[in-house]
MIDOSE-1310 file (N, C-alpha, C; in nm, 2 decimals, decimal comma, always signed):
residues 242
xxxx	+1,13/+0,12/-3,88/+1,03/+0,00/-3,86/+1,07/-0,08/-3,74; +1,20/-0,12/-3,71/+1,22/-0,14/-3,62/+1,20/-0,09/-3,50; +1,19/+0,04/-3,46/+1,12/+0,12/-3,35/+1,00/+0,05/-3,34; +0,93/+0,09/-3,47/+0,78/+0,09/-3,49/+0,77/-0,08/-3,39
xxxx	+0,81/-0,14/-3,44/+0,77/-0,27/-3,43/+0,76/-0,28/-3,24; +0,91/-0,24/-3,21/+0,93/-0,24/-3,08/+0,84/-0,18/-2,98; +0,76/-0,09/-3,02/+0,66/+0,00/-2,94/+0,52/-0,09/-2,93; +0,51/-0,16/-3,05/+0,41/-0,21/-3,10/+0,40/-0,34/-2,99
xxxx	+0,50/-0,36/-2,94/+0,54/-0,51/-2,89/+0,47/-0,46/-2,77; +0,58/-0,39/-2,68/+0,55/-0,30/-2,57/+0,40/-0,24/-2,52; +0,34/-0,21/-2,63/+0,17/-0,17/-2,61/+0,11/-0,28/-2,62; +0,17/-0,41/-2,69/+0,04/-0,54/-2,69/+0,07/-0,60/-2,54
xxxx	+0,21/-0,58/-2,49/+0,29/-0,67/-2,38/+0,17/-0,58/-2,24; +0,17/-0,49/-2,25/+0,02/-0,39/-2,16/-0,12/-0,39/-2,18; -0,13/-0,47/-2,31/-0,26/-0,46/-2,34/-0,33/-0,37/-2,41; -0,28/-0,32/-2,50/-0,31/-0,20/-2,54/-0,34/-0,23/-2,72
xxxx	-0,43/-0,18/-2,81/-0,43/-0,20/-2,92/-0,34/-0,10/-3,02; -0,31/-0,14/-3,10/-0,20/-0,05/-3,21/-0,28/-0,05/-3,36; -0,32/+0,06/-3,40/-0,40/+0,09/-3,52/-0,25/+0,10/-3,61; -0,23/+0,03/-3,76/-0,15/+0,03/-3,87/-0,11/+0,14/-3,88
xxxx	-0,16/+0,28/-3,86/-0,13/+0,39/-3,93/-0,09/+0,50/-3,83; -0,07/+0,42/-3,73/-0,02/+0,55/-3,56/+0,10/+0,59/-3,57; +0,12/+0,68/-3,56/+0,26/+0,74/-3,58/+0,32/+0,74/-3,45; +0,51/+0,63/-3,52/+0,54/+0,60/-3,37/+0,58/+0,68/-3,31
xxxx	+0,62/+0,79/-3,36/+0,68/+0,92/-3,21/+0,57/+0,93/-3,10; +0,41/+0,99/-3,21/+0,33/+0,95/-3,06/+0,30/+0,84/-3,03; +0,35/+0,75/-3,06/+0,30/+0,59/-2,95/+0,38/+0,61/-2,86; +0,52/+0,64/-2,89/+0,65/+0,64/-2,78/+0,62/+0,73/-2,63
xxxx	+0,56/+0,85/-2,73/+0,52/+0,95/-2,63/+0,41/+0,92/-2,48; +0,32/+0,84/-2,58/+0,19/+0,78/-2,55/+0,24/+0,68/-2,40; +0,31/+0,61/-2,44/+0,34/+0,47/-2,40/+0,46/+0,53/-2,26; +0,52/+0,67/-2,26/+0,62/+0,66/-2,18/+0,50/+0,76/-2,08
xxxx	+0,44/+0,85/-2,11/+0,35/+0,87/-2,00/+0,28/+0,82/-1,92; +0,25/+0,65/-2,01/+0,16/+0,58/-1,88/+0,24/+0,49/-1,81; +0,43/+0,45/-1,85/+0,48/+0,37/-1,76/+0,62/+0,43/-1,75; +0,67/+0,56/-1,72/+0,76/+0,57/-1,69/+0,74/+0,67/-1,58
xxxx	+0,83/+0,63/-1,42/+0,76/+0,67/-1,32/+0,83/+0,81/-1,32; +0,97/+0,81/-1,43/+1,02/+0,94/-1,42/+0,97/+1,05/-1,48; +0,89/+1,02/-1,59/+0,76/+1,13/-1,61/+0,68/+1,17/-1,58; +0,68/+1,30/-1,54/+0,56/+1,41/-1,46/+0,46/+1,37/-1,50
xxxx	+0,40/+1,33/-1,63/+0,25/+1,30/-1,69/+0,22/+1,18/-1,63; +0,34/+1,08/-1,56/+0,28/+0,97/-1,50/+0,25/+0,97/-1,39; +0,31/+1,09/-1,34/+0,22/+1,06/-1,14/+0,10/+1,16/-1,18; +0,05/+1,22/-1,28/-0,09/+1,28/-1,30/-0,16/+1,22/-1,32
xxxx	-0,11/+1,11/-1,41/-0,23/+1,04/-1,50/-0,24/+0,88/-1,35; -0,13/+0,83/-1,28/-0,18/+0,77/-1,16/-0,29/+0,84/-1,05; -0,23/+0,94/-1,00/-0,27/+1,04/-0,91/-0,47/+1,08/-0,97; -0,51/+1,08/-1,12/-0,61/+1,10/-1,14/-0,74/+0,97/-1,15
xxxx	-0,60/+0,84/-1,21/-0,66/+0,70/-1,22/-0,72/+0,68/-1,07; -0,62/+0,69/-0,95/-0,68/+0,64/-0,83/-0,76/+0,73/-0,78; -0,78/+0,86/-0,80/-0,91/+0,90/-0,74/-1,03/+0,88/-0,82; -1,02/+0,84/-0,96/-1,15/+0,78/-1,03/-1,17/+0,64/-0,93
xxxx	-1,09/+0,58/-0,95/-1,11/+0,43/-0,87/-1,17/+0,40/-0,70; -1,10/+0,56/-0,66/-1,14/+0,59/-0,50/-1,29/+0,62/-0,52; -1,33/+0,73/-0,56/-1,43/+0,78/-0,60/-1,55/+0,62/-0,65; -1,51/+0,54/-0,76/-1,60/+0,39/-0,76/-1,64/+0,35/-0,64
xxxx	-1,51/+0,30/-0,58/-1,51/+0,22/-0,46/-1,62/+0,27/-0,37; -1,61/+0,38/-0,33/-1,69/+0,48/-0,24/-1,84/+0,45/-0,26; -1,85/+0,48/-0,41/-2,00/+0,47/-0,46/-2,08/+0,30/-0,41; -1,99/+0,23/-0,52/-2,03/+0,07/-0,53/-2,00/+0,02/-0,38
xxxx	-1,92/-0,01/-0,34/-1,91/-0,09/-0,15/-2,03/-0,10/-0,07; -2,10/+0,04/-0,08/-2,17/+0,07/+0,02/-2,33/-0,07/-0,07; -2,29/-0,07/-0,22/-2,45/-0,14/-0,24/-2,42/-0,31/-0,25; -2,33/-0,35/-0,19/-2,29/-0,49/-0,19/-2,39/-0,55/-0,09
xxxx	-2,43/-0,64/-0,16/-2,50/-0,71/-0,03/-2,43/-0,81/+0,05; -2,52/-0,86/+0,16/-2,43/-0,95/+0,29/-2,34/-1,04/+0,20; -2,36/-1,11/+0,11/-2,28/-1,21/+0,08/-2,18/-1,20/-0,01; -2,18/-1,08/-0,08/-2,12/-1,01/-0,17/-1,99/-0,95/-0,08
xxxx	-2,04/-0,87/+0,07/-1,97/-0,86/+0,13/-1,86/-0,90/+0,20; -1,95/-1,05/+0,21/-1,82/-1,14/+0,29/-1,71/-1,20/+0,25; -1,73/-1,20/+0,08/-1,61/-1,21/+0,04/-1,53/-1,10/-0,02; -1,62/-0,95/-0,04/-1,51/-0,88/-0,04/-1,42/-0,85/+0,09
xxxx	-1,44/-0,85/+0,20/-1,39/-0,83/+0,31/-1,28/-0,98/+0,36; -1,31/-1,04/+0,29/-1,21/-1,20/+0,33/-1,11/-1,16/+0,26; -1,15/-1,07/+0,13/-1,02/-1,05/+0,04/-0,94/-0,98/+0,08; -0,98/-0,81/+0,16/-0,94/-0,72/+0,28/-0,86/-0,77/+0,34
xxxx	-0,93/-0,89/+0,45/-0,87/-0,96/+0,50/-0,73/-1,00/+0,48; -0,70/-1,08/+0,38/-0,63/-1,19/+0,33/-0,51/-1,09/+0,28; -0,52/-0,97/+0,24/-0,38/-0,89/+0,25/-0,38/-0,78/+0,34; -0,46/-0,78/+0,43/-0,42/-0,73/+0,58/-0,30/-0,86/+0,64
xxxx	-0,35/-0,94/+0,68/-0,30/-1,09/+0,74/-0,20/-1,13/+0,66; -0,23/-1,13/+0,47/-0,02/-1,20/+0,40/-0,09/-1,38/+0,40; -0,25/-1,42/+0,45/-0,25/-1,53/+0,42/-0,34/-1,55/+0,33; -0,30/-1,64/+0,22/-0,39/-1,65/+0,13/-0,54/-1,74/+0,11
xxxx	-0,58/-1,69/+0,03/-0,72/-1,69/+0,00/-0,73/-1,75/-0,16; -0,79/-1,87/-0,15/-0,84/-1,96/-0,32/-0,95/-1,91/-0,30; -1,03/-1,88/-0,40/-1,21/-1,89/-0,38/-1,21/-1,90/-0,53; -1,35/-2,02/-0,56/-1,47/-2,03/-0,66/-1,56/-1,94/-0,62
xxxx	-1,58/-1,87/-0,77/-1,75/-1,85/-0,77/-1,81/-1,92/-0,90; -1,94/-1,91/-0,85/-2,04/-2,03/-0,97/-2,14/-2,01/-0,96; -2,25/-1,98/-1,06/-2,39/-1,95/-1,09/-2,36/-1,89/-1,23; -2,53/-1,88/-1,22/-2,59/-1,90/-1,36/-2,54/-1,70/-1,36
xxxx	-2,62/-1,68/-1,51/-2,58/-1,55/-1,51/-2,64/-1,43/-1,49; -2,54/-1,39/-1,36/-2,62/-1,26/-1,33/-2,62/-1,35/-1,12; -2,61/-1,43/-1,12/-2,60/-1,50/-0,96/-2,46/-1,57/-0,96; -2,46/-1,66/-0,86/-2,32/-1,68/-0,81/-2,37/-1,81/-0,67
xxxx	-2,25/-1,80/-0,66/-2,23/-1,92/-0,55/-2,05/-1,91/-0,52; -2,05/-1,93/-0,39/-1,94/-1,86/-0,34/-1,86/-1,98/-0,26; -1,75/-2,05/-0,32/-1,71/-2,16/-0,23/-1,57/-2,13/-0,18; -1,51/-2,13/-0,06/-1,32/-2,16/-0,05/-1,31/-2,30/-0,10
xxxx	-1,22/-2,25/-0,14/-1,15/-2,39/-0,22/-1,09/-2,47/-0,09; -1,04/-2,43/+0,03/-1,02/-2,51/+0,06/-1,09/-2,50/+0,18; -1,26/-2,43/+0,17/-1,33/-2,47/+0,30/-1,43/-2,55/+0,29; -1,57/-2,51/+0,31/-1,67/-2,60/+0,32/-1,85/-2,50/+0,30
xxxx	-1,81/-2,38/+0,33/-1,93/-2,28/+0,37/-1,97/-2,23/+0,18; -2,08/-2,23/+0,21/-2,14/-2,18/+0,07/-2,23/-2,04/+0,04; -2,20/-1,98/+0,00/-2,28/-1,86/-0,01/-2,31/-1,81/-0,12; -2,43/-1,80/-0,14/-2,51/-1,74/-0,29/-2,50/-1,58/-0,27
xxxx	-2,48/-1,58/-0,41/-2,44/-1,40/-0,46/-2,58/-1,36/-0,56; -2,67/-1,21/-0,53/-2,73/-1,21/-0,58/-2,75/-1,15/-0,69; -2,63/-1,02/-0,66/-2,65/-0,91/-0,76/-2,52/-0,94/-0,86; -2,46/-1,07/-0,85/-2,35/-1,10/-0,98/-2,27/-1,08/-0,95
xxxx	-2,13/-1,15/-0,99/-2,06/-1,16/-1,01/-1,92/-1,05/-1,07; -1,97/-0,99/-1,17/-1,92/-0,91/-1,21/-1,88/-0,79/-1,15; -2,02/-0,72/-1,08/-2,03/-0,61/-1,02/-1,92/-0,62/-0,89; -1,95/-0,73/-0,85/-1,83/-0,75/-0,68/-1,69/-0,75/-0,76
xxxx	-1,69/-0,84/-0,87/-1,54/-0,80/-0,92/-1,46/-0,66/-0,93; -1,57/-0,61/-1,01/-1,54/-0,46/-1,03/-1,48/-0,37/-0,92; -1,62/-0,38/-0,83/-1,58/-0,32/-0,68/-1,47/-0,31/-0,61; -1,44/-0,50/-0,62/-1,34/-0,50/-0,56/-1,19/-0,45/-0,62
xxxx	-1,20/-0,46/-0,76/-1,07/-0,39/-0,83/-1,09/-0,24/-0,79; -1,15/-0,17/-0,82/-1,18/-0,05/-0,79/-1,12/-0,01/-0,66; -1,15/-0,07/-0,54/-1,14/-0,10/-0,44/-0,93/-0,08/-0,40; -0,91/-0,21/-0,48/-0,77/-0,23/-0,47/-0,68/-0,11/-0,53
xxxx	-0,74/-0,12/-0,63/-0,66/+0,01/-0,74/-0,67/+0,16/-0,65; -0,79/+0,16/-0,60/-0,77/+0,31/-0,47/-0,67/+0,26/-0,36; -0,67/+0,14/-0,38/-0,57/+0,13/-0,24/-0,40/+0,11/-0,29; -0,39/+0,14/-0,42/-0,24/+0,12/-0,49/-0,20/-0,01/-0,46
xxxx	-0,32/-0,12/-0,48/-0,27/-0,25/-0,47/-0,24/-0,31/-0,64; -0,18/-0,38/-0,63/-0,19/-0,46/-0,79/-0,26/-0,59/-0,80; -0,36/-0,52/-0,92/-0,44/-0,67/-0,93/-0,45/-0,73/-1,09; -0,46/-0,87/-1,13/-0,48/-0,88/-1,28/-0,61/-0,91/-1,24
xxxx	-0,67/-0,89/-1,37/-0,82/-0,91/-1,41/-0,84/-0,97/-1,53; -0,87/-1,11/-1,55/-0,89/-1,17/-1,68/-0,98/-1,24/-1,72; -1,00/-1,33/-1,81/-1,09/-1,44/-1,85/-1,03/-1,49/-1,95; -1,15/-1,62/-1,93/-1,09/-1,69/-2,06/-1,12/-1,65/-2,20
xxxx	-1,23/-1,58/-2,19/-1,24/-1,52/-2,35/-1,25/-1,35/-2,38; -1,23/-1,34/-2,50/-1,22/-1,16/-2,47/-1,36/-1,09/-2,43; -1,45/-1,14/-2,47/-1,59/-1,10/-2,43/-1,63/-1,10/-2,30; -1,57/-1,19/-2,23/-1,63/-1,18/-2,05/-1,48/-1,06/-2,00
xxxx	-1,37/-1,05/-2,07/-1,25/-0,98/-2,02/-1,30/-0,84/-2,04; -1,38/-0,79/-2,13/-1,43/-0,67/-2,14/-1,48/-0,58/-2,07; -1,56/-0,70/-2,00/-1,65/-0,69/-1,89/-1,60/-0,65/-1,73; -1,44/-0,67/-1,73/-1,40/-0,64/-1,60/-1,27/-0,50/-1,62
xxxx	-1,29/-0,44/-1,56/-1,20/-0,31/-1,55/-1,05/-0,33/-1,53; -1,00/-0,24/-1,64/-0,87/-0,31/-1,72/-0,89/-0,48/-1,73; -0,98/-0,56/-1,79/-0,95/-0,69/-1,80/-0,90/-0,69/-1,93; -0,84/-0,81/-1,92/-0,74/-0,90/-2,05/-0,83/-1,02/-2,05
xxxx	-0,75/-1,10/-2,14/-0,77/-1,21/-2,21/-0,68/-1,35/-2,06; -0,68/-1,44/-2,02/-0,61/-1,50/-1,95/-0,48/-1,54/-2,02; -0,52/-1,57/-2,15/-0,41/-1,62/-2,25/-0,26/-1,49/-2,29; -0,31/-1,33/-2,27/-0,25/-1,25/-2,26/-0,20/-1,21/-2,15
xxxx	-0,30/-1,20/-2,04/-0,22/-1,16/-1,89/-0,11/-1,28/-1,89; -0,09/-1,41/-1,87/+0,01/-1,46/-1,86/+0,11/-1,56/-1,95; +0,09/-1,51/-2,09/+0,13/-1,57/-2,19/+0,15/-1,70/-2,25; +0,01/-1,74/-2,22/-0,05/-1,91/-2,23/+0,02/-1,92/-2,42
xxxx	+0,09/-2,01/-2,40/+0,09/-2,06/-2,53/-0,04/-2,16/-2,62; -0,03/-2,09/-2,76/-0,16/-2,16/-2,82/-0,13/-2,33/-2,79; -0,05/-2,38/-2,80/-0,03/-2,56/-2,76/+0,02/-2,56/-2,65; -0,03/-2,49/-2,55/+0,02/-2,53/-2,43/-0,05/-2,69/-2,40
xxxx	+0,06/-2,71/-2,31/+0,07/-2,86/-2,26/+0,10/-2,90/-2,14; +0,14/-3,02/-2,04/+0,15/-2,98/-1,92/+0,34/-2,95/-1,92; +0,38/-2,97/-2,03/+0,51/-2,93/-2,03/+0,55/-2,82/-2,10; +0,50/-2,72/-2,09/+0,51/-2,60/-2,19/+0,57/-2,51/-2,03
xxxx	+0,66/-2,44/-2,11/+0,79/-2,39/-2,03/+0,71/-2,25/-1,98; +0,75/-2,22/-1,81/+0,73/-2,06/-1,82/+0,84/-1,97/-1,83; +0,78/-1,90/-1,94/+0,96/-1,81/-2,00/+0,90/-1,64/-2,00; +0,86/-1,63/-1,89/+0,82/-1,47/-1,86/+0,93/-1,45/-1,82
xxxx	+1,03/-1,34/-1,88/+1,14/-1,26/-1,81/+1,05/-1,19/-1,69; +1,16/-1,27/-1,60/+1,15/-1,20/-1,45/+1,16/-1,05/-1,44; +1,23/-0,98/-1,53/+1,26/-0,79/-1,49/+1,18/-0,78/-1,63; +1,09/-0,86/-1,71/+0,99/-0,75/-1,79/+0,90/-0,70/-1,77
xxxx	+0,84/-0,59/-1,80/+0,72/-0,51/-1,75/+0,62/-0,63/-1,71; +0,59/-0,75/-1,77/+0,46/-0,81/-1,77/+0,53/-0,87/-1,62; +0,65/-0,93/-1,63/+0,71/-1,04/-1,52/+0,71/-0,95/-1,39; +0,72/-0,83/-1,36/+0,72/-0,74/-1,25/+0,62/-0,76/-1,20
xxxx	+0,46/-0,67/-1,29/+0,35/-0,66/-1,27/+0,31/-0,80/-1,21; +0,32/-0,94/-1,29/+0,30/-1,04/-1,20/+0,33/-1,09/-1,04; +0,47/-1,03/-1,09/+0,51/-1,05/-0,92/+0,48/-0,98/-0,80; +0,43/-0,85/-0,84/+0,38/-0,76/-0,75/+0,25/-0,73/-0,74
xxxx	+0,20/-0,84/-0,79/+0,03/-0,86/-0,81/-0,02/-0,93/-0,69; -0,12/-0,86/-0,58/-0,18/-0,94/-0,51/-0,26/-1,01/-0,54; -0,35/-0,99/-0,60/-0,46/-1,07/-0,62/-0,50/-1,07/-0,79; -0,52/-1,18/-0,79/-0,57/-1,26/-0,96/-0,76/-1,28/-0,96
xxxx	-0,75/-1,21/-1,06/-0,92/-1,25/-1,04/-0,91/-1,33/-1,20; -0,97/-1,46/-1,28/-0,97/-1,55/-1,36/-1,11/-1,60/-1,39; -1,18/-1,50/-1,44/-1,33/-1,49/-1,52/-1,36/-1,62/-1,62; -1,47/-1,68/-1,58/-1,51/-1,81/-1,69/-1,43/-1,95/-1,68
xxxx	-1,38/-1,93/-1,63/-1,24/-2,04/-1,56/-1,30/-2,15/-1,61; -1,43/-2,20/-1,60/-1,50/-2,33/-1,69/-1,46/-2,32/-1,86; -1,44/-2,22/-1,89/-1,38/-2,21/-2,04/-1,23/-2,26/-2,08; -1,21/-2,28/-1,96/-1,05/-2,31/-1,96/-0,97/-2,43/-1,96
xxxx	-0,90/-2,50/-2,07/-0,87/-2,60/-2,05/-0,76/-2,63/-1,94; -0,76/-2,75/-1,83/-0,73/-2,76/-1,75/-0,56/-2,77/-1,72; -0,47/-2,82/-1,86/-0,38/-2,71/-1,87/-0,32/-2,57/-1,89; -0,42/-2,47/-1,93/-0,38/-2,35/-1,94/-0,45/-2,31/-1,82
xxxx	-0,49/-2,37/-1,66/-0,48/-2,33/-1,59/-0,41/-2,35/-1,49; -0,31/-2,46/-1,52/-0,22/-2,54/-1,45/-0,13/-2,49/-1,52; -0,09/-2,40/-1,65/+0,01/-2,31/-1,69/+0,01/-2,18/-1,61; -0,09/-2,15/-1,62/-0,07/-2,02/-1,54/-0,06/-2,04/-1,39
xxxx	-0,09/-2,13/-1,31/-0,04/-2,15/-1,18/+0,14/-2,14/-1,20; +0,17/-2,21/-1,28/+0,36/-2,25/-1,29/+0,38/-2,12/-1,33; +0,32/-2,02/-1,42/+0,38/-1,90/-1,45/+0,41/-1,82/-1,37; +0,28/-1,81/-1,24/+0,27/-1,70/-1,16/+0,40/-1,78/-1,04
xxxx	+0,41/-1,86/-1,01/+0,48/-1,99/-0,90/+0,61/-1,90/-0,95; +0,67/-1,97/-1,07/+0,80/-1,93/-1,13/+0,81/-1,76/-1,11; +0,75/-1,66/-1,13/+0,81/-1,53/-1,06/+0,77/-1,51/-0,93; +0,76/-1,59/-0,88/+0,70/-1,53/-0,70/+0,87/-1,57/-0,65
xxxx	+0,89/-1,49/-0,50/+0,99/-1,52/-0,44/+1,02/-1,68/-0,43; +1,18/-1,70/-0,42/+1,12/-1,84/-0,41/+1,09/-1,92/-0,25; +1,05/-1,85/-0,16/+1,01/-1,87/-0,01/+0,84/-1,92/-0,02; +0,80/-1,87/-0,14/+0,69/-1,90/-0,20/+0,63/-1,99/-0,29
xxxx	+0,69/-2,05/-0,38/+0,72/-2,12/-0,52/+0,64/-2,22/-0,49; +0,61/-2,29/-0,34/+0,56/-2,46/-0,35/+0,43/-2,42/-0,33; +0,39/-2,31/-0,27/+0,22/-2,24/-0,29/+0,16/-2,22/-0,40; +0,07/-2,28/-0,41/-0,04/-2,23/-0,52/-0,03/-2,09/-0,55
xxxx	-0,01/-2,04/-0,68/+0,01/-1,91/-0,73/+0,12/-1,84/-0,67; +0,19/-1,89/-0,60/+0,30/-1,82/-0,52/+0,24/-1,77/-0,41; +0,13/-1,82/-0,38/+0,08/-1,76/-0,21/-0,02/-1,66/-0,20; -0,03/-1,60/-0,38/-0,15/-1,49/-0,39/-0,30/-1,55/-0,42
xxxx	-0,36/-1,38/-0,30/-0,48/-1,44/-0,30/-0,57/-1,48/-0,53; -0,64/-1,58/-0,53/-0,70/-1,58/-0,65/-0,84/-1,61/-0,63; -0,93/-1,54/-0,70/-1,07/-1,56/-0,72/-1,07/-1,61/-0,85; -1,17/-1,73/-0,90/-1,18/-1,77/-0,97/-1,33/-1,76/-1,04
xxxx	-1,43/-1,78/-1,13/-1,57/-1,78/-1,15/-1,61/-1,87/-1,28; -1,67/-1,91/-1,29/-1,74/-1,98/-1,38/-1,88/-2,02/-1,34; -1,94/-2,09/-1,47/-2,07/-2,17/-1,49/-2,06/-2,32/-1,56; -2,03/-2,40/-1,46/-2,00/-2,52/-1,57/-2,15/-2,60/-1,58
xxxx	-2,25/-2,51/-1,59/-2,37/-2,59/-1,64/-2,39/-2,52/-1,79; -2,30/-2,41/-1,84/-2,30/-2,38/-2,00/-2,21/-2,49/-2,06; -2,11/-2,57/-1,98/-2,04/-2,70/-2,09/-2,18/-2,80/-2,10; -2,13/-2,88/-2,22/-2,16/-3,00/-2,24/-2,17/-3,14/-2,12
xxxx	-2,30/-3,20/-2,12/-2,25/-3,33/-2,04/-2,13/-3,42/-2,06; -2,06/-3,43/-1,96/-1,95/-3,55/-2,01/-2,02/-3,68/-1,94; -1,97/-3,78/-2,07/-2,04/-3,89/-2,06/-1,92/-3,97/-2,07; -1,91/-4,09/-2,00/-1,81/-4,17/-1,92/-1,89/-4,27/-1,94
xxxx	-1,83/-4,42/-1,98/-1,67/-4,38/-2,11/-1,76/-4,32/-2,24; -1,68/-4,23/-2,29/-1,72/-4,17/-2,39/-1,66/-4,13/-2,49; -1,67/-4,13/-2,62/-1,55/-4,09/-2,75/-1,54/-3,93/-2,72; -1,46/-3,89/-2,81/-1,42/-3,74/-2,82/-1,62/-3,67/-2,90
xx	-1,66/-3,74/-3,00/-1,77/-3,65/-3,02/-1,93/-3,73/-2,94; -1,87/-3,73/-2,81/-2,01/-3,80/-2,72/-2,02/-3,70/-2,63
């Protein structure tokens, strides 16, 4: 049971589901061919993953339109160069709006949101880059290739607070993947309360080198997306049910 449990841990710590009734020899088995680099089954099952992903990339790139474009190529950019890149996107659903966080220029997206996401993971993953893919709820996380939950990729505590500790072991599989993650993409971000986004900046901060630590995210590029015309008006001054 104790195995059992420990495998169990190990497949949720990846994202992976665990049915009651799996038998743990094959979970072990399961689980050491997709992350142990000393298994032959794992440079097949890489070596096959990135020509699916090369093979996307190839297809989808070419149908991006101009402004779809310009931000996948800023993202190009931005890990050619080592300088990072904040961006909002925002529109209704199925469009977009395209802001740097820390510039000025605006650009409307026509064919969504999603699809450039995709692209661009696709994109990265043929290029053996590491990227996380999340949101705030599991319904829009679905939606992005390999996505999670935001609360799962970086182990948002259910009461997180602005003082809730980041306690990702630095050498665990999740604490690695973070730190050798270039780019974060964070789906629905308007769903997100504004400490579990300010937890996950300290999460990602806390495993980055520390030459990096006082940068936002530790210096990695992040795309961000939401619609904050699906919240509620806030009304100022206002009670909790106004």
């Amino acid at each position: 049971m104790l195995r059992l449990h420990s495998t169990e841990s190990r497949f949720r710590d990846v994202g992976l589901c665990v049915a009651n009734d799996y038998d743990h020899e094959q979970m072990d088995r399961l689980y050491n061919s997709y992350t142990d680099p000393d298994n032959p089954e794992f440079d097949e099952a890489l070596r096959e993953e990135m020509h699916n992903y090369r093979d996307l990339a190839d297809k989808n790139v070419p149908q991006l339109n101009k402004d779809q474009r310009d931000i996948f190529d800023k993202v190009k950019e931005a890990l050619r160069t080592g300088v990072q890149e904040l961006m909002f996107v925002s529109g209704d659903g199925g469009t977009g709006k395209f802001y740097p966080l820390l510039g000025l220029n605006l650009i409307s997206i026509t064919l969504g949101k999603t699809f450039l996401y995709n692209t661009l993971i696709a994109w990265l993953k043929a290029e053996g880059k590491k990227v996380i893919s999340c949101a705030s709820t599991g319904v829009a996380s679905i939606l992005l290739y390999e996505g999670m939950t935001a609360h799962s990729a970086f182990k948002v505590p259910l009461d997180v607070d602005p003082h809730s500790r980041a306690d990702i072991p630095a050498e665990s599989d999740l604490g690695k993947l973070i730190r050798e993650t270039e780019v974060i993409i964070i789906d629905e971000i308007s769903m997100l309360h504004r400490d579990t986004f300010a937890f996950i900046d300290k999460q990602v901060r806390a495993l980055s080198p520390r030459s990096k630590r006082h940068l936002a995210f530790g210096g990695k590029t992040v795309l961000c997306s939401g619609d904050f015309k699906q919240l509620a008006p806030v009304v100022v001054p206002g009670g909790r049910y106004e």
